[in-house]
Every structure is written in C-alpha cells, then in structure tokens.
C-alpha positions as CSV (number, residue, x, y, z in Angstrom):
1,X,-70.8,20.0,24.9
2,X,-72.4,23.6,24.6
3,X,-70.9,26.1,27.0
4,X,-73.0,28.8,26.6
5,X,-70.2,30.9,29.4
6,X,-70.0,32.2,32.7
7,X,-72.8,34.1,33.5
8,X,-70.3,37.3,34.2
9,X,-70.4,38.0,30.5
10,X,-73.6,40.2,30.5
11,X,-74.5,39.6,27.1
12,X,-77.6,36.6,27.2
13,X,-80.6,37.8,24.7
14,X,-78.7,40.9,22.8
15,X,-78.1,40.3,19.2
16,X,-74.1,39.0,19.6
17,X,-75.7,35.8,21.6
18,X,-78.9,35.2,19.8
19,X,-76.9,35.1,16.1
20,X,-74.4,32.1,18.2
21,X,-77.5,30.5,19.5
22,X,-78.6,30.1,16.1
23,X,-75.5,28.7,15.0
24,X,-76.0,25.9,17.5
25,X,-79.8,25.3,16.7
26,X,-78.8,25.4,13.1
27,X,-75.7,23.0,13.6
28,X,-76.4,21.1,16.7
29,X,-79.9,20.8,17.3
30,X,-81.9,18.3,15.9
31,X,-85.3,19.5,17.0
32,X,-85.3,22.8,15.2
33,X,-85.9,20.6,12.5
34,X,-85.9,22.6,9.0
35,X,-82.9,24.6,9.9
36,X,-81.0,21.8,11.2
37,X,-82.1,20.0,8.1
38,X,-80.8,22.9,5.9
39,X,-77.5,23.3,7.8
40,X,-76.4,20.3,9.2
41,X,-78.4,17.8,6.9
42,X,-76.1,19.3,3.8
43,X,-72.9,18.7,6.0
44,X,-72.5,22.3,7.7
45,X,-70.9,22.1,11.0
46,X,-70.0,24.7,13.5
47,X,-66.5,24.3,15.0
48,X,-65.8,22.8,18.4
49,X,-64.1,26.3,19.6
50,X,-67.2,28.2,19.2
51,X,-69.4,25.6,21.1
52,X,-68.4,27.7,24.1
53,X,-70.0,30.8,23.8
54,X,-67.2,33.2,25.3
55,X,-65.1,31.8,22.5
56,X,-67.2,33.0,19.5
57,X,-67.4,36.2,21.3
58,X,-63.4,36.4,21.2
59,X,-63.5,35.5,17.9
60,X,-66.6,37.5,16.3
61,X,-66.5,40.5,18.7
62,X,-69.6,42.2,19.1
63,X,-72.7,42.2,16.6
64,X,-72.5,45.3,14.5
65,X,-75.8,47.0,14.5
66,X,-77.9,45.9,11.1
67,X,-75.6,42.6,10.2
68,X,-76.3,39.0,10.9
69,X,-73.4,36.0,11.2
70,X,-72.7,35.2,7.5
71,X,-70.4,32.2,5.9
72,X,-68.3,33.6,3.4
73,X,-68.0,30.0,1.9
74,X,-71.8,28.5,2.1
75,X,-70.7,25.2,1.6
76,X,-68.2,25.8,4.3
77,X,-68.3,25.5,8.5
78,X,-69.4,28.1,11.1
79,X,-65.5,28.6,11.6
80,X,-63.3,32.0,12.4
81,X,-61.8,32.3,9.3
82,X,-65.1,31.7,6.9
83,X,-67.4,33.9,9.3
84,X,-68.0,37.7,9.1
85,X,-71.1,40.0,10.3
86,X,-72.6,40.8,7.3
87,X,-75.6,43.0,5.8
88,X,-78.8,42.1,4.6
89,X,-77.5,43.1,1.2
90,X,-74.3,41.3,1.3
91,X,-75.7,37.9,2.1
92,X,-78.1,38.6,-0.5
93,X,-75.5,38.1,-2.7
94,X,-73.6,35.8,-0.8
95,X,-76.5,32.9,-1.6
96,X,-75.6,30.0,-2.9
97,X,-78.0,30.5,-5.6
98,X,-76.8,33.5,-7.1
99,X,-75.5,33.7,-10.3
100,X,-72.0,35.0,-10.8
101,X,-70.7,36.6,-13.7
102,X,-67.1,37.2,-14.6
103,X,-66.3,40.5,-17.2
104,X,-63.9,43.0,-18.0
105,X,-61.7,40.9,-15.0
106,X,-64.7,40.9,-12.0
107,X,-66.6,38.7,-10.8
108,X,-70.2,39.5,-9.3
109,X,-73.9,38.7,-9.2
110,X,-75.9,39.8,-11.8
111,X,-78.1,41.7,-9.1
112,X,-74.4,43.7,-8.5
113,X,-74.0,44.2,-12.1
114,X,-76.9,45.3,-12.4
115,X,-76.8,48.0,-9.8
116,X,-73.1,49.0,-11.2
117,X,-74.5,48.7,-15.0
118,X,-78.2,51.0,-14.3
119,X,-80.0,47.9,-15.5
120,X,-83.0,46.1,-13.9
121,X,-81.4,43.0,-12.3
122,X,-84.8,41.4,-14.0
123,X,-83.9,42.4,-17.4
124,X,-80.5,40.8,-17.0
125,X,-81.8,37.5,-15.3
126,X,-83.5,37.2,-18.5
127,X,-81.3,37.6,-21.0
128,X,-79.0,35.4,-19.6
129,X,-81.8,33.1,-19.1
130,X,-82.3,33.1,-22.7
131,X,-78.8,32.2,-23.2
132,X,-76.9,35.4,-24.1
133,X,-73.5,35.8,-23.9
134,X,-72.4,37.8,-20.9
135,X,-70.6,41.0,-23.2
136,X,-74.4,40.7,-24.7
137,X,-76.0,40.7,-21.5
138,X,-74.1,43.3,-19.7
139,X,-73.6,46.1,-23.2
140,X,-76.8,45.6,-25.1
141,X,-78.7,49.3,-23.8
142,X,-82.3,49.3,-22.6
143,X,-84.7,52.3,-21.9
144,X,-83.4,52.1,-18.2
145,X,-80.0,52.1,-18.9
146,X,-77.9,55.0,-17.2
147,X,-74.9,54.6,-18.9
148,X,-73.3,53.4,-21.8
149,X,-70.5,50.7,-21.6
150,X,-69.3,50.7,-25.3
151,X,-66.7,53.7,-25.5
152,X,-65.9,56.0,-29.1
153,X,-63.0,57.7,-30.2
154,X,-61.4,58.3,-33.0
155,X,-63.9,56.7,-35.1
156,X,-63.4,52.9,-32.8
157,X,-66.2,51.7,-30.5
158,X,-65.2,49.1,-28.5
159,X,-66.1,47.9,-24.7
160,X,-64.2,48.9,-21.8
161,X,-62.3,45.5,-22.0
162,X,-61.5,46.1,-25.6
163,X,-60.3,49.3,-24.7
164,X,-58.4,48.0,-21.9
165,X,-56.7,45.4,-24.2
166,X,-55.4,47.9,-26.6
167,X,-54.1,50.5,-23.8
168,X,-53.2,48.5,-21.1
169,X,-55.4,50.7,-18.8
170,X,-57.4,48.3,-16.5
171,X,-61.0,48.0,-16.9
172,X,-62.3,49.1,-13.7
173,X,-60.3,52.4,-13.7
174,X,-61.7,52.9,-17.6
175,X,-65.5,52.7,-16.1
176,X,-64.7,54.5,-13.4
177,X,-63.1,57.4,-15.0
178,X,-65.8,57.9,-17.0
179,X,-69.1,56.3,-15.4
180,X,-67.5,57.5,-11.8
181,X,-65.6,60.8,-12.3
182,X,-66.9,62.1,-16.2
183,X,-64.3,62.0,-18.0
184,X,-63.9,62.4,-21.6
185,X,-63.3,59.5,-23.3
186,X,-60.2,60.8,-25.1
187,X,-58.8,61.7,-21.6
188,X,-59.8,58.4,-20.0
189,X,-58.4,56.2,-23.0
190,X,-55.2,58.2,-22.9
191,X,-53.9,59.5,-19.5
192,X,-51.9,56.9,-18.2
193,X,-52.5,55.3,-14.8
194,X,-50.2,56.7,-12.1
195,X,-46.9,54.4,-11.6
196,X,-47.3,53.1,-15.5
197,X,-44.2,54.1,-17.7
C-alpha cells in the first residue's frame, strides 16, 4: 500500500515529494506506461519502507536545490543505501550506457576523461570506437588538447603511469602536480609524497 503521510507534513507538490512520487509511478504504477516499462519492466523495484512517504523523507532528507533522486547502482532498487540526490551532470554519467574507462588506477567515463584530459569527449568516443587502446586514446594529442600527459626528463618520456611505476609516486598526484599546481617535471618526478620514506 502507498502511504503518501499525514497531511501534517507540509511538503505535497515541492520538489522532495514530486521526485518520491516518481519513484512510485516509475515502480508501482502500471499506467504510466513507458516509465513503468523502463523501471519496473527491467526488474527495478522501490523498497517497501519508502512506500510511505514520511519514510523516504527520513531517509533522503530534503531535495537539494538543482538535483534529482539518482540510483547509484542502475540495475539496482530505489533503496536507502543505493539512492543519493544527484546533479544533472552526475547522472549523466551515472547512465547505464556510459562507457567506463579504467587508467593510470581510475575509473571514469570517457565524457569525465575527457573533461580532465582537455579533449573533445567526441574525439575520444571515436577513437575508442575505432578500437584504440585506452593509453592510445587518452595520450595521443589533438589540436584541442590542453595538456600533455606524456612527461620528459632526463632524456625518458613516459606516461604518468610509467612514471608512477618507476617512482612509486601515484598517478593522480603526478597529474595533478603538474596539470593542477605547475610543477616542473623534475620536481614532480622527484619530491616524494608526504608520509613516504
């Protein structure tokens, strides 16, 4: 049964009770047809705690201005513990279509690498559509690239991951030391992290 709460709670039509109505519809209600379909006709259920309204509130807390109800599993339920309010951008790569890329020990989207990388998320979809390797995909440089991702010094070029793998200095604090902060590359490859011996 749907317990949509005491009427006490204030909160009908704002955003909090329209994204849990839409839970419902999606989950629930057979005659919102596509959406119930798409949800529940692939297996997604919402739990039985947050068919009562005042529960989900407990739960969820209120909407956060410019987010939406988000599954942090897709294939998973409308549960506690696989729901978040999320942005527009962060369920954009939350879609179960996205392709994710793992490198230098991170795992993203190629639309997120490509934002991190300066590249045009276009120009990657494509080269890995052609089949190239991801250290291909994500080094080769383009007009629009921004920075480079191959690092020099002493006469060796070799990508942050190779770099990492012969200093022991992670990958991500490589790029950012010097894509983030500008530092030489002689400083970045050799200044120890803080709390390394």
């Amino acid at each position: 049964m749907i317990v949509h709460g005491n009427t006490t709670h204030g909160l009908t039509g704002t955003p909090t009770y329209r994204s849990w109505a839409g839970v419902i519809a999606r989950c629930v209600n057979p005659s919102t047809e596509k959406q119930f379909r798409d949800y529940a006709g692939r297996g997604v259920a919402v739990c039985e705690r947050w068919h009562d309204f005042t529960n989900f509130l407990a739960d969820m807390g209120l909407r956060p201005e410019g987010t939406t109800i988000d599954r942090i599993d897709n294939d998973g339920d409308y549960t506690p513990d696989n729901c978040r309010w999320a942005t527009l951008t962060e369920q954009a790569n939350n879609k179960r279509s996205n392709r994710r890329v793992e490198w230098c020990g991170e795992t993203k989207t190629v639309a997120e690498w490509a934002r991190e990388l300066g590249f045009d998320q276009h120009t990657l979809k494509g080269r890995f559509f052609r089949g190239w390797s991801t250290e291909r995909a994500l080094t080769t440089k383009t007009r629009n690239r921004t920075a480079p991702i191959r690092l020099t010094h002493d006469g060796l070029t070799l990508s942050v991951q190779g770099w990492s793998d012969r200093t022991g200095i992670p990958p991500k604090t490589l790029r950012d030391r010097v894509f983030k902060h500008g530092w030489a590359v002689e400083r970045a490859l050799t200044t120890k992290p803080h709390g390394s011996r």
